[in-house]
C-alpha positions as CSV (number, residue, x, y, z in Angstrom):
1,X,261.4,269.2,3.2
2,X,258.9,266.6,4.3
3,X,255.7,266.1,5.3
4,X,254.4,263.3,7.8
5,X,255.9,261.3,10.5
6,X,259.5,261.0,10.2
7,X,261.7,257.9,10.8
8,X,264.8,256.0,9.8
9,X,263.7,254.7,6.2
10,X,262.4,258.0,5.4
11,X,265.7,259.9,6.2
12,X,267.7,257.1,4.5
13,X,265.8,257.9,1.2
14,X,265.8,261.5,1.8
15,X,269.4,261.2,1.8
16,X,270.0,258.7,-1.3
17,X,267.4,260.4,-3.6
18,X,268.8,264.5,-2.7
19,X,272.5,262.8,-2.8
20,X,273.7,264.3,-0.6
21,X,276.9,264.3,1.0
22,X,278.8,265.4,4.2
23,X,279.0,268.6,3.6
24,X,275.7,269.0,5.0
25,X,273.9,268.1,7.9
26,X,270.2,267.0,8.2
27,X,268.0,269.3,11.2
28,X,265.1,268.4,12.4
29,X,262.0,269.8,15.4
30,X,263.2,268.0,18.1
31,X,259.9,265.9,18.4
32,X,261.0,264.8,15.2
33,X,264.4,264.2,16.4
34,X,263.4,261.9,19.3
35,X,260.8,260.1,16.8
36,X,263.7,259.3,14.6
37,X,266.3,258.5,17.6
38,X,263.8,255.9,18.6
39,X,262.6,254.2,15.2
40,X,266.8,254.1,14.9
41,X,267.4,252.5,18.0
42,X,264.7,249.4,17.3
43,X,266.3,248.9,13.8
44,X,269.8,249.0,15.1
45,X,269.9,248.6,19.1
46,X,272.1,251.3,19.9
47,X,272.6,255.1,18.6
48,X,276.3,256.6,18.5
49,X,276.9,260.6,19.0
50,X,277.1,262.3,17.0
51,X,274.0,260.8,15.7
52,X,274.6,260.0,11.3
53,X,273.1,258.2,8.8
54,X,274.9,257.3,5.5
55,X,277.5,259.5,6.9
56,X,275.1,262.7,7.3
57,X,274.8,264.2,10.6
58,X,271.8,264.7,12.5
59,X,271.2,267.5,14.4
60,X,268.4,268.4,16.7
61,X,267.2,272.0,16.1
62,X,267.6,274.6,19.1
63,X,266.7,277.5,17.1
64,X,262.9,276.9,17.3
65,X,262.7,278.1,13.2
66,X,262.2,274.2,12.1
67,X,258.4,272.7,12.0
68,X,257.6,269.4,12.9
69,X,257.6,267.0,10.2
70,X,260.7,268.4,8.1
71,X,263.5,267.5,7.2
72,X,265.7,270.7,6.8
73,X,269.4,270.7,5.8
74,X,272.4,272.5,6.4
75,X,275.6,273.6,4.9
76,X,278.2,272.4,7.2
């Protein structure tokens, strides 16, 4: 979990200091999802789909049970 704006350096930490590995997937509000698509795109130019970083998926949530702000995973 997470609190503040999220963006691409944030999620790559997240990832590196929880270790985590593709057997989960990263879910996020979709305000933060669309926050994060664009701070990729600037870094990088383009953004591929299904939508990873490090190898983790990114999923937008549809569920409406994820706040905005946090970074939420799930066992895939």
């Amino acid at each position: 979990m997470h609190n503040g704006k999220i963006n691409y350096v944030q999620i790559r930490d997240y990832i590196l200091e929880n270790e985590l590995t593709d057997s989960v997937a990263i879910v996020l509000h979709p305000d933060s999802f669309d926050s994060l698509a664009i701070d990729y795109i600037s870094q990088h130019g383009f953004i591929e789909r299904p939508f990873e970083i490090l190898g983790i998926t990114i999923l937008e949530d549809t569920t409406g049970n994820i706040s905005r702000n946090r970074i939420e995973t799930l066992e895939i």
